[in-house]
N, C-alpha and C positions, 0 to 999 in steps of 0.2 A: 648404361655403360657396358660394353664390351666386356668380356675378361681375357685371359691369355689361351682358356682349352679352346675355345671358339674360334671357326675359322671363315666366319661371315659368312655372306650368302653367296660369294662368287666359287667359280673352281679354283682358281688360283689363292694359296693365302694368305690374308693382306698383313700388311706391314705389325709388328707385333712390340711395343714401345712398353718399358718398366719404367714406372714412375715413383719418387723417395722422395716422401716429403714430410715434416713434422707440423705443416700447417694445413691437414687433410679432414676433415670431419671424420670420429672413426668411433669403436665403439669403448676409448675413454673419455674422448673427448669430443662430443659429438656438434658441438657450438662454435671449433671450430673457423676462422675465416673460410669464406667457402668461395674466392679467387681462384683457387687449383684447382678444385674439383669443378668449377666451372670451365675450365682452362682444358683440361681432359674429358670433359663430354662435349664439348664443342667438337672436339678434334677425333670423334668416335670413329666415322665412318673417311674413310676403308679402313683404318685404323681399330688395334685393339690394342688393349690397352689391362697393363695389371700394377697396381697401384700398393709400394708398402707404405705405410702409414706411420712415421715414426714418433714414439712417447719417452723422452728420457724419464727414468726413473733413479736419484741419487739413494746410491747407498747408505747405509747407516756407516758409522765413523768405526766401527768396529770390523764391520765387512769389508771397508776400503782400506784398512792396514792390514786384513788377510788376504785381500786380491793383490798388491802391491806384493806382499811379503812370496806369497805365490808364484807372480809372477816377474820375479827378479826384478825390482822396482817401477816395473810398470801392470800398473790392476789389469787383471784378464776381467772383460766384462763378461753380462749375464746376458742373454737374450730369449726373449719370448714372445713367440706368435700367435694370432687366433686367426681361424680364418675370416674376412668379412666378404660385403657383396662386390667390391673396387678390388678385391684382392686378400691383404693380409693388413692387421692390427697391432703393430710390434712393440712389446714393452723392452729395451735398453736401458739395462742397469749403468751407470757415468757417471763422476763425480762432475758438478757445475762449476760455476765462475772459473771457465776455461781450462779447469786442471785436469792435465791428460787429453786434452782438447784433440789434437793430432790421432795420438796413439789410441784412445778410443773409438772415432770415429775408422780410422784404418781396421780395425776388430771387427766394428760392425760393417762397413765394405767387403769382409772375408768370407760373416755370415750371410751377406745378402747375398753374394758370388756361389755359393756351398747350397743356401737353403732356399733361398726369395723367388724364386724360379723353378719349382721343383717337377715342372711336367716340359718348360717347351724353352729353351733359351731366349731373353727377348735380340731383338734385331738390334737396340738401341737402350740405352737407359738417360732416365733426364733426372738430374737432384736439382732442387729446387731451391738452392739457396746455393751460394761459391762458396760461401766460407763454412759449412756444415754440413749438409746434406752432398756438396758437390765433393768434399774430401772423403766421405765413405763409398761415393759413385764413383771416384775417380777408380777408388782402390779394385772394387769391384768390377768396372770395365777391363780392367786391365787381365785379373780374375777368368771373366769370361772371354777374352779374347773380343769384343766390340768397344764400337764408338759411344762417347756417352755428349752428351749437351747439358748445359745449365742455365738456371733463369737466375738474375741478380734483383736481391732485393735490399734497396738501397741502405734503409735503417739499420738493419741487424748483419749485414757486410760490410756496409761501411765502419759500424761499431767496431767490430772484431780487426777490422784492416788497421785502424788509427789507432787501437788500444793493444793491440800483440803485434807491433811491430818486427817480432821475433818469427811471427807465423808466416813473413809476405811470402817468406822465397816457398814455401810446401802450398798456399796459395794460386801462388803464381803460376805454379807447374798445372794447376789445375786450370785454371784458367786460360792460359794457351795452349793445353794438348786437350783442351774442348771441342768437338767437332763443329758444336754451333751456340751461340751465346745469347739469352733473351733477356733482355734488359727492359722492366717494365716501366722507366721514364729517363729520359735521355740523362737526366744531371747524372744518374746512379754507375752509366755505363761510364759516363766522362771521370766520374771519379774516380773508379775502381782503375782506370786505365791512365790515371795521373800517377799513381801510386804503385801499377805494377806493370806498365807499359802498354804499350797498344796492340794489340792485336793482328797478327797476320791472320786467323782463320777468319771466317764470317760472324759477325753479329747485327741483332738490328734490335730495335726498339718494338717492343709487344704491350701497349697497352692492355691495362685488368677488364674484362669482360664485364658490363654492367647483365642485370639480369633479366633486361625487358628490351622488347625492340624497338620501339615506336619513340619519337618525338613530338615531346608536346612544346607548341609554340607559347612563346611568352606570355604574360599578364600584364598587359603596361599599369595596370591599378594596384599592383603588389605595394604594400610601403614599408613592412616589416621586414629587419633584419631577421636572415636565421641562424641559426648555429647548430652541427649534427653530430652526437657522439655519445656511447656509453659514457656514463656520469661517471664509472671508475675509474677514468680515465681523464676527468676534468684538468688536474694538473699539465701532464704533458700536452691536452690538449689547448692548453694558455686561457681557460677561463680567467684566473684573476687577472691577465694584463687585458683580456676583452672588457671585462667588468669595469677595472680603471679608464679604459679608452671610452665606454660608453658617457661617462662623467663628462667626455668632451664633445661626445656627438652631441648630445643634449644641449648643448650650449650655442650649439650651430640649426639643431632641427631640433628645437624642443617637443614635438610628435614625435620622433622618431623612439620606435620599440626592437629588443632583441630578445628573439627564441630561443629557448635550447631545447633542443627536439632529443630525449634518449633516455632509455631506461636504467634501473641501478637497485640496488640496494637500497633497504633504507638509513645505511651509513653511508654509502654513496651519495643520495639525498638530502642528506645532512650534510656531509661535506659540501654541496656543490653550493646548499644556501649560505656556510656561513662564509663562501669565496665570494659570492654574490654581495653579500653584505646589506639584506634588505631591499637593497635599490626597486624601485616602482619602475625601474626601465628594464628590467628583465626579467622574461617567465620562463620558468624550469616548466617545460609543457607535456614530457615525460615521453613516456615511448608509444609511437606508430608503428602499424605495419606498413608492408613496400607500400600497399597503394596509397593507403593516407600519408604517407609520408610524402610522395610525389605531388600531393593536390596540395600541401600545406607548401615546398618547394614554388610550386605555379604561381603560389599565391602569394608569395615572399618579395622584397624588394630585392634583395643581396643572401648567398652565403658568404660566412667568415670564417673562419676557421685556419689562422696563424697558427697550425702546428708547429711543437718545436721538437720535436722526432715526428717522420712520415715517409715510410717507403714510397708509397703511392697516392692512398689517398681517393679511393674508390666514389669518393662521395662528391668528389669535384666534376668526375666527369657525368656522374647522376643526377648533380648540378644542372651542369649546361644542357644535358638532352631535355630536362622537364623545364625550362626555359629561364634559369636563374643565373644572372652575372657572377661571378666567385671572385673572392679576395684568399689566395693561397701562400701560402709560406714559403720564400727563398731558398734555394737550394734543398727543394727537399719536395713532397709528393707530385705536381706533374709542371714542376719548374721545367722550363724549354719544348712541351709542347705551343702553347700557345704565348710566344714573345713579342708577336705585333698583333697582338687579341686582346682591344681595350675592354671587354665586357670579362678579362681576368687581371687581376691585379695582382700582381709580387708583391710580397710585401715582409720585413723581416720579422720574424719571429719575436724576436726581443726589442724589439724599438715603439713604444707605447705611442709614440708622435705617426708612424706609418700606420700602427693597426688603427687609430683612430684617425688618420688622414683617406683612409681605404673604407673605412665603414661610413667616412662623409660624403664619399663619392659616390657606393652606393647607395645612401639614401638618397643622395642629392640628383644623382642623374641615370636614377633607375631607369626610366623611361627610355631615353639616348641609347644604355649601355645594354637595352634588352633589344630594341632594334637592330644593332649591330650583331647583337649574339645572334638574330632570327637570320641573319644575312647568310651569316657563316652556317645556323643548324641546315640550313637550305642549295648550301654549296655541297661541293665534292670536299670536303676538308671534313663536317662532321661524320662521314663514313667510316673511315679505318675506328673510329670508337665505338660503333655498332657489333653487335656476339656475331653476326655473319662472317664480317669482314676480320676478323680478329680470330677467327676459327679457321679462317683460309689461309691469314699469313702465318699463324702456329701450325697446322697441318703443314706447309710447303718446309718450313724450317724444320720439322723432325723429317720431312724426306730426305731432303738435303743429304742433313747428319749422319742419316742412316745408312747412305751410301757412299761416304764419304770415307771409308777403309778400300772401297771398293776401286778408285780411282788410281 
């Protein structure tokens, strides 16, 4: 990855793009989701690229009544940076559950404006979230005098939009004086734009970059369900109503077995058995790497996984490339790509009659449902989900943006 002193290999120098994001691999948190960071080394060339890395850090209850008291009732925050190899590492003192939410973030848009930048102005800045990262870029765009762009991430914007009602309008401002908007699954864009209007400038839908290239064609012998997900996360990710629904696949496909494929703690583990409750129809199979992970995939009849929070959902489209039918959650990680795509099933979260009528289908017409996926991995349709194709339409959307004061 590029950084900002660099000015590539041509004479002319290329396009120079800051990037703000709290979901960055960095060196507090180096585990990370690693969608951004794949998201910005796709998009390297001609492109460079400097990346702050954002960590909030809450104050102690004694420090936030002398930051307040300080700063005439609103906390002046703290900020601190290291440098790393994407850029900078920044720890951001904030109090949480929203307090100061606004006025926080605008501080740290002040510092990123003053310090985040400190050898070359970027062309462009992109925060990677509307309701957080995109109100300190806004503040800072403004700051440096450029255009900034934001990627919408459904879960944790949507949260903030429907539960701070109070926020829409400071929101909102961001969201339409955006040069250009990436929305990484269509529901997330439709909803942010029910709630704060539609959009005159450009937006489009940017699916998450998987991390391999290649498709593997189906296994019509697969017969096992799977399921994929850190175990610390069992809850939101609807293990017990899986575990209730399998009670009824059993009763339709008595072979029928379900995976859970992920690693954890051993309170994790604990947890996940006693959600499990015993059952002989389900094995906690622990955690793979990418590539075992993709042959167990191949080899499976169905993914399930009825999330009941999902931005995205990265593992649905890891799904269909290594040749698995998916059963995905309503309104929620890649609801409206594929809506006349029998080999994905909608299915609602909380309705134990659908996740078990979804896990009957996959078992039942694995075969059917993998042929038809093979149709579509073989058409022009499974391409925009490939890092190529998905590195091109993110590159063409920050040129855009970038020249888009220019106009």
């Amino acid at each position: 990855m590029q950084e900002g002193s660099d000015h590539g290999n041509g004479s002319e120098p290329s396009l120079y793009v800051g990037h703000v994001s709290a979901d960055f691999p960095d060196m507090v948190q180096s585990h990370k989701t690693p969608v951004i960071e794949r998201l910005v080394a796709l998009a390297t060339e001609p492109m460079r690229h400097r990346v702050l890395s954002l960590n909030r850090v809450s104050p102690k209850a004694s420090d936030l009544i002398k930051a307040v008291m300080s700063g005439a009732g609103i906390p002046r925050i703290a900020v601190t940076s290291q440098a790393d190899s994407f850029g900078e590492t920044i720890r951001y003192h904030a109090p949480g559950k929203g307090m100061f939410h606004v006025s926080a973030l605008r501080q740290l848009g002040a510092w990123i404006a003053e310090h985040g930048f400190p050898i070359q102005r970027p062309d462009l800045l992109v925060g990677h979230k509307l309701c957080v990262e995109g109100i300190a870029v806004h503040h800072a765009a403004a700051n440096l005098d450029i255009p900034f762009a934001i990627t919408i991430q459904g879960n944790t914007d949507l949260k903030i939009l429907r539960h701070r009602p109070d926020l829409r309008s400071v929101i909102a401002k961001v969201f339409h004086s955006a040069a250009h908007v990436f929305s990484f699954a269509p529901w997330s864009l439709a909803a942010v734009e029910d709630l704060l209007g539609k959009r005159a400038g450009p937006s489009e839908i940017l699916p998450c970059p998987p991390d391999f290239t290649d498709i593997m064609a189906p296994n019509p012998e697969g017969r096992r369900l799977l399921s994929v997900f850190h175990l610390h996360n069992a809850k939101g990710k609807n293990l017990p109503r899986m575990a209730a629904a399998m009670d009824r696949v059993v009763k339709v496909h008595p072979d029928c077995r379900l995976d859970i494929v992920g690693g954890g703690t051993p309170a994790d583990v604990a947890q996940c058995a006693a959600m499990v409750g015993g059952r002989s129809t389900i094995t906690l199979a622990g955690a793979m790497d990418r590539a075992a992970l993709r042959q167990r995939m191949n080899a499976s009849a169905g993914l399930i996984l009825p999330s009941l929070q999902e931005s995205f959902g990265l593992v649905f489209i890891e799904a269909l490339l290594s040749g698995l039918p998916i059963a995905y959650p309503k309104g929620a990680a890649v609801d409206g790509y594929f809506d006349r795509c029998p080999f994905a099933i909608a299915t609602d979260a909380r309705d134990l009659d659908e996740i078990a009528a979804a896990m009957i289908k996959l078992a039942r017409d694995s075969a059917k449902l993998k042929q038809e996926l093979r149709e579509w991995q073989t058409s022009a349709a499974a391409q925009p989900f490939l890092p190529d194709a998905i590195g091109q339409q993110f590159r063409a959307g920050l040129q855009s943006a970038a020249v888009s004061n220019q106009e």
